[in-house]
C-alpha positions in Angstrom: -167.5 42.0 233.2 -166.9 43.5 229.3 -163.9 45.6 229.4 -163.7 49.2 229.0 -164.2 51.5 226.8 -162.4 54.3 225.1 -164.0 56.6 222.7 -162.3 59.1 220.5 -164.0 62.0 218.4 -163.5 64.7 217.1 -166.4 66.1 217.9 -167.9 65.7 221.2 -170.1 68.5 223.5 -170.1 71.1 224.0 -169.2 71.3 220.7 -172.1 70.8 218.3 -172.3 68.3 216.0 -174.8 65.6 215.6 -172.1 62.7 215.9 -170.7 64.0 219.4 -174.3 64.0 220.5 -175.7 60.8 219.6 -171.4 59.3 221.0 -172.5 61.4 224.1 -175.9 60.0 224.8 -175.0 56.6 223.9 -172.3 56.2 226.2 -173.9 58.1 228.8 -176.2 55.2 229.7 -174.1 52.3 229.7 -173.9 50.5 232.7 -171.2 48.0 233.8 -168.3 49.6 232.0 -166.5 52.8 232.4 -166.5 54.7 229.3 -163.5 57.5 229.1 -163.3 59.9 225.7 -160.4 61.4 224.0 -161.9 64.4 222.3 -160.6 67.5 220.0 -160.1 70.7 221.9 -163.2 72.3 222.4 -163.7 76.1 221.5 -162.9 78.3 224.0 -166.4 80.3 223.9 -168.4 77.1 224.8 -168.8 76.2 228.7 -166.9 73.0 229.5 -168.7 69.3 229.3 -170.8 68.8 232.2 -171.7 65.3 231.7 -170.8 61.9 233.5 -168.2 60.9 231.0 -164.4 61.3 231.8 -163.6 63.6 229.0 -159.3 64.0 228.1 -159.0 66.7 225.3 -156.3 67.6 222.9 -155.6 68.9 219.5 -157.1 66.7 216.5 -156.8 69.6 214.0 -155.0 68.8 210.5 -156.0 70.0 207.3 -157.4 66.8 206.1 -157.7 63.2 207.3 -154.8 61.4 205.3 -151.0 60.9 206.0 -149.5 62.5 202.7 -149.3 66.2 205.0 -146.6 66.4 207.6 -148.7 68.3 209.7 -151.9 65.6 209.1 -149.5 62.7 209.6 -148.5 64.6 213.1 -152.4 65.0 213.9 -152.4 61.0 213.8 -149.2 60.3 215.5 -150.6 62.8 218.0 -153.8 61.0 218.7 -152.0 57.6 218.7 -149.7 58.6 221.2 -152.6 59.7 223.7 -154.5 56.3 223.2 -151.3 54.2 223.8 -150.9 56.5 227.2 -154.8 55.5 227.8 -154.1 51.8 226.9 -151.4 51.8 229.7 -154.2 52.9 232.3 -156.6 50.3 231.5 -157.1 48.1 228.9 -160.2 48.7 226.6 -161.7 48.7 223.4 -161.5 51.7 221.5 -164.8 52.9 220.2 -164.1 55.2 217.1 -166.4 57.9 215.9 -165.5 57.4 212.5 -163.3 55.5 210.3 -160.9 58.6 209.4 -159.6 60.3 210.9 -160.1 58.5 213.9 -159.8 55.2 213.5 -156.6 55.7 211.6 -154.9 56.6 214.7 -156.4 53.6 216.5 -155.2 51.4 214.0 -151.6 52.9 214.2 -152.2 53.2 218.2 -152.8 49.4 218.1 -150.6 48.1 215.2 -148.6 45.2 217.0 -150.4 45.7 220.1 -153.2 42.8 219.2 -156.6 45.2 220.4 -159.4 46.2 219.6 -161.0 49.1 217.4 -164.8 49.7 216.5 -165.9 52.5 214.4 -168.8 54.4 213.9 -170.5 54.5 210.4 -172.3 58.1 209.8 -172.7 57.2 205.8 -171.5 60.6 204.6 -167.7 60.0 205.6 -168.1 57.7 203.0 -168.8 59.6 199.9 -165.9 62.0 201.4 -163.3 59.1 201.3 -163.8 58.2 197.9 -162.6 61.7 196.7 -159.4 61.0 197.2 -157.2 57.8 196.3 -155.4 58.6 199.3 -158.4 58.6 201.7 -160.4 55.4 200.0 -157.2 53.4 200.3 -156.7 54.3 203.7 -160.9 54.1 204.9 -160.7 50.8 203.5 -157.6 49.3 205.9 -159.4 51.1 208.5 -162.8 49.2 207.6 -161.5 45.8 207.0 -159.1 45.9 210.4 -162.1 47.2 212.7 -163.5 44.4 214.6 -167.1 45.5 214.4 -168.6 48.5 211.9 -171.3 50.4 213.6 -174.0 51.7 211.3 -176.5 54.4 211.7 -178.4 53.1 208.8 -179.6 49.9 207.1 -178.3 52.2 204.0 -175.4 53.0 205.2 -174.7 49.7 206.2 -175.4 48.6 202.7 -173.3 50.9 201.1 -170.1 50.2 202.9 -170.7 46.1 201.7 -171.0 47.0 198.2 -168.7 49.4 197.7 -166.0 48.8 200.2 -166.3 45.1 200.9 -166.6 44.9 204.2 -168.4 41.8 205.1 -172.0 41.7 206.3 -171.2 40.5 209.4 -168.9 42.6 210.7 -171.1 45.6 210.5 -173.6 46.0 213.2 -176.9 48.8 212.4 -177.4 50.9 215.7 -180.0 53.1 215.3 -179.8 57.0 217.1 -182.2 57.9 219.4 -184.0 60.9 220.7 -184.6 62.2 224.0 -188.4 62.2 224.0 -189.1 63.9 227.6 -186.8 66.9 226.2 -189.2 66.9 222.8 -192.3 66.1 223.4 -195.6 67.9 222.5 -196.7 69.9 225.6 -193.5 71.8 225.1 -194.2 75.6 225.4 -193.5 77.6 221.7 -195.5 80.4 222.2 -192.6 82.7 222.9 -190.6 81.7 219.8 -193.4 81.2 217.5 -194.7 85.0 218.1 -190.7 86.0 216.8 -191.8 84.8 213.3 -195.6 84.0 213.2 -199.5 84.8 214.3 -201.4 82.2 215.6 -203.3 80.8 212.5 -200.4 80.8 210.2 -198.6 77.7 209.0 -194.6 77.5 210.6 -192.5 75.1 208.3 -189.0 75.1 210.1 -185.7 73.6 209.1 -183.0 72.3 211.9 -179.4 71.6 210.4 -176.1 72.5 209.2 -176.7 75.0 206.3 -175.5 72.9 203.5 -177.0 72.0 199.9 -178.0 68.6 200.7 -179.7 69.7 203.4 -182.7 71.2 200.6 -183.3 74.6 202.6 -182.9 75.9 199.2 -185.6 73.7 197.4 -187.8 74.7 200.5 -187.3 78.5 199.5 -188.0 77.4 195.9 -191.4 75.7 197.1 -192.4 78.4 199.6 -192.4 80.9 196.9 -194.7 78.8 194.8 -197.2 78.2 197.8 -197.4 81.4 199.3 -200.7 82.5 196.7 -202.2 79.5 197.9 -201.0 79.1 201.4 -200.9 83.4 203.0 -199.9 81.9 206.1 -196.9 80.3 205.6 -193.9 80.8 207.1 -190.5 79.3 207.7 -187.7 79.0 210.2 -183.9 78.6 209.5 -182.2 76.7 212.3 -178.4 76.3 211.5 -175.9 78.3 210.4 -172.8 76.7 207.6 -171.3 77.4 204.2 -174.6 77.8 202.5 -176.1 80.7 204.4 -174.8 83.8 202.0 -176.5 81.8 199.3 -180.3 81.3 200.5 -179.9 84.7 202.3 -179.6 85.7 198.1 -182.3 83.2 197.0 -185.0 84.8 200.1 -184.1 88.4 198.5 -184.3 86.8 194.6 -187.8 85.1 195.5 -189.3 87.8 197.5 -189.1 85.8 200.8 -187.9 88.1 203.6 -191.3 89.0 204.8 -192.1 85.0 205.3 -188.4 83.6 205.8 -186.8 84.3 209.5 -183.1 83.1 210.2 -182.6 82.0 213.7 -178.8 81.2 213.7 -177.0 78.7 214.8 -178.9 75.9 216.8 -178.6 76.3 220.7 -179.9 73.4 222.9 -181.5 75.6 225.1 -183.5 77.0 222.3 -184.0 73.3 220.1 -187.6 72.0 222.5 -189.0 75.4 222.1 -188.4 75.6 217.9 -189.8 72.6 217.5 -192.8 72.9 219.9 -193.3 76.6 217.7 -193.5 74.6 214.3 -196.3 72.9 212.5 -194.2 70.6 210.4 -190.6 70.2 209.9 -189.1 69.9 206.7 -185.6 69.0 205.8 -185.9 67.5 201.9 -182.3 66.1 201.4 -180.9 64.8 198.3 -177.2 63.7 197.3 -174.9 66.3 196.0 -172.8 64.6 194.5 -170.6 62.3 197.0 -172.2 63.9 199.5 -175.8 62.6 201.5 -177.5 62.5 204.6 -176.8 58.9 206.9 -179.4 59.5 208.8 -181.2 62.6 210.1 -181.2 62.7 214.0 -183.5 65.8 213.5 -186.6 63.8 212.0 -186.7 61.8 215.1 -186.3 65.2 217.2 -189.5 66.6 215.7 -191.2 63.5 215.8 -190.6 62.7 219.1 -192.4 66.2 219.6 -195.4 65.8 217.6 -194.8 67.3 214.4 -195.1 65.8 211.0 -191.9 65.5 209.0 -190.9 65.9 205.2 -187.9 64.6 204.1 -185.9 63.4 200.7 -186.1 60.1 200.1 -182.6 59.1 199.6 -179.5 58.3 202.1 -180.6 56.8 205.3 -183.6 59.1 206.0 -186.5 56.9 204.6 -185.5 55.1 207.8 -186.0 58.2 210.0 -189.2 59.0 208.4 -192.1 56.8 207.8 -193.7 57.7 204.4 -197.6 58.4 204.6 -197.4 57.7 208.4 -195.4 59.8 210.5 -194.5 62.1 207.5 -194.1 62.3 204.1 -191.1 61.2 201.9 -190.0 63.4 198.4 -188.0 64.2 195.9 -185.4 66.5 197.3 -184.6 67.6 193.6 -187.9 68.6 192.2 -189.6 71.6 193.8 -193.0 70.7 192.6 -192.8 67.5 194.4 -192.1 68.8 197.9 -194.4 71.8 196.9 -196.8 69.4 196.9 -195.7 68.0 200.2 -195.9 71.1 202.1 -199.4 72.2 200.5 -200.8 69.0 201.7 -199.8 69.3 205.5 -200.3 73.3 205.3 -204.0 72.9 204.2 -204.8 69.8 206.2 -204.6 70.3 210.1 -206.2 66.7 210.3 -203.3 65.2 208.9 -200.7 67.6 210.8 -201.9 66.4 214.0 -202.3 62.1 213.0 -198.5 62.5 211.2 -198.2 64.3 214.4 -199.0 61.4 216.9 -197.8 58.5 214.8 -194.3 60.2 214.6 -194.3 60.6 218.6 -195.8 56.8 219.3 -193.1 55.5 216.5 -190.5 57.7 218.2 -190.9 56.1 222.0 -191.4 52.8 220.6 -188.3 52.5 218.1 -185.7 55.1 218.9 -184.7 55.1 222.7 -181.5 56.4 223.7 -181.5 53.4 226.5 -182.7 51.1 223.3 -179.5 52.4 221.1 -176.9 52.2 224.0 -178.5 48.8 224.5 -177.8 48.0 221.0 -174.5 48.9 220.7 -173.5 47.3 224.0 -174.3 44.1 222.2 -172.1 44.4 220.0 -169.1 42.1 220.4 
């Protein structure tokens, strides 16, 4: 029998975050080996984590991830103490949801000990670390002591070997998944789509953490090129983040607020519904500067039910959408690019609905949660 498992985050639901969601639904289906979690403290507001997992919370909270801080150093020591006291319980491998800050206090927790430590690779921690001298230094003795890497991304993969060293071998790609009987394309959108839209107009929506790679400002951009040609489009803002005063500006600048709708911050109850109210999702990352998207759990969402996707095609998301086949791929920095993009799938039903069913046949076929918790079991 593999020994057990111990996985520490952060984040981790109720909270929302995409890592705690894809840790969650990954460890969820293991079989064979019992899987506890160390989590962060999660906000009073939420409801408490209803899940099969044994869930232990405490305070992660520092201002930053290094050791320079007393208080930072004391989130660390903190978090190393509580997976010594797990240790005692039961031996197992500790499963880290990132490098830092986690896996910093699994190193320390372990650090004469002789076990083990695997940590999750999201690709934008990365770009993060190497900000600081403090940070890349430490990343790097977190990286190189791990006994396995886990990668959400052939690109992210391929970023921590050239830049950080750490060999090939060690680092494992694990793919997220998507629950495709939650998001599928009989879901019932009528109720949200008559919030922001008639029947014959064109619904781009946008699901995500309101930040600048994220392109919902490029999207505004395009929109207010497209709207002479395209009367019925519309778009949806799911998400809420540091961004939101400034595209709340740029929908007043362009003359948007008659086409643009904010829907807050994204709900679970409310995520199978958005999606099954869209026509095409649209999320055109690019890198600003250190910082990109790993991944993109939200292409495979919408794919899984049956909408096309556009995306930028940099960071790990030309793996999360197939260009020409299940969606098309962009320049996340030129407007008249993705204004292209987004004219082609509003004017074209035809292609709306094959993106549509290619996306949903590549989505069952490729990314399984049962396939990725299959995946990362194998890792050794």
């Amino acid at each position: 029998m593999k020994p057990g498992i111990l996985v520490v985050s952060e984040v981790f639901p109720p909270t929302i975050g995409g890592s705690g969601a894809l840790l969650e639904n990954v460890y969820r289906r293991l079989t064979g080996r019992r899987v506890r979690v160390l989590a962060q403290d999660a906000p009073a507001a939420l409801p408490p984590y209803d899940g099969p997992l044994e869930v232990s919370r405490l305070s992660m909270s520092a201002p930053d991830w290094g050791v320079v801080r007393p208080s930072s150093l004391g989130r660390h020591v903190r978090v190393a103490r509580a997976i010594k006291g797990a240790l005692r319980q039961e031996t197992a491998v500790v499963h880290c949801a990132r490098a830092l800050p986690e896996g910093l206090s699994a190193a320390m927790a372990l650090a004469g000990r002789g076990g083990k430590y695997i940590c999750w690779l999201h690709g934008e921690e990365l770009g993060f670390a190497s900000t600081s001298r403090e940070l890349t230094w430490l990343a790097r003795r977190v990286y190189h002591g791990a006994t396995a890497v886990i990668a959400n991304s052939r690109n992210s993969a391929g970023l921590l070997t050239r830049n950080w060293g750490v060999p090939e071998e060690k680092i494992h790609v694990v793919y997220p998944g998507v629950d495709a009987e939650r998001f599928r394309p009989e879901n019932d959108g009528a109720a949200m789509r008559s919030l922001v839209a008639g029947p014959d107009d064109v619904v781009f929506l946008s699901v995500g953490r309101l930040q600048r790679r994220k392109g919902h400002d490029m999207v505004l951009k395009a929109l207010a090129r497209l709207r002479s040609r395209v009367p019925g489009a519309r778009y949806v803002i799911v998400g809420d983040g540091p961004h939101q005063g400034q595209l709340e500006a740029d929908v007043h600048a362009l003359g948007l607020t008659d086409i643009v709708h904010f829907a807050g911050p994204a709900r679970d109850e409310d995520m199978a519904a958005w999606y099954a109210a869209a026509d095409v999702f649209v999320m055109p990352n690019r890198s600003d500067g250190v910082d990109f998207e790993g991944f993109g759990m939200v292409f495979l969402e919408a794919a899984a039910a049956g909408k096309p996707t556009i995306g930028g095609r940099s960071g790990g998301v030309p793996e999360a959408v197939e260009d020409g086949v299940t969606g098309l791929l962009v320049d996340g920095a030129d407007v008249g690019d993705l204004e292209k993009a987004m004219a082609a799938l509003a004017e074209s039903p035809e292609l709306r609905q094959r993106y549509g069913i290619a996306g949903r046949e590549r989505a069952l076929r490729r990314f399984s949660w049962d396939r990725a918790a299959r995946d990362m079991d194998a890792v050794p």
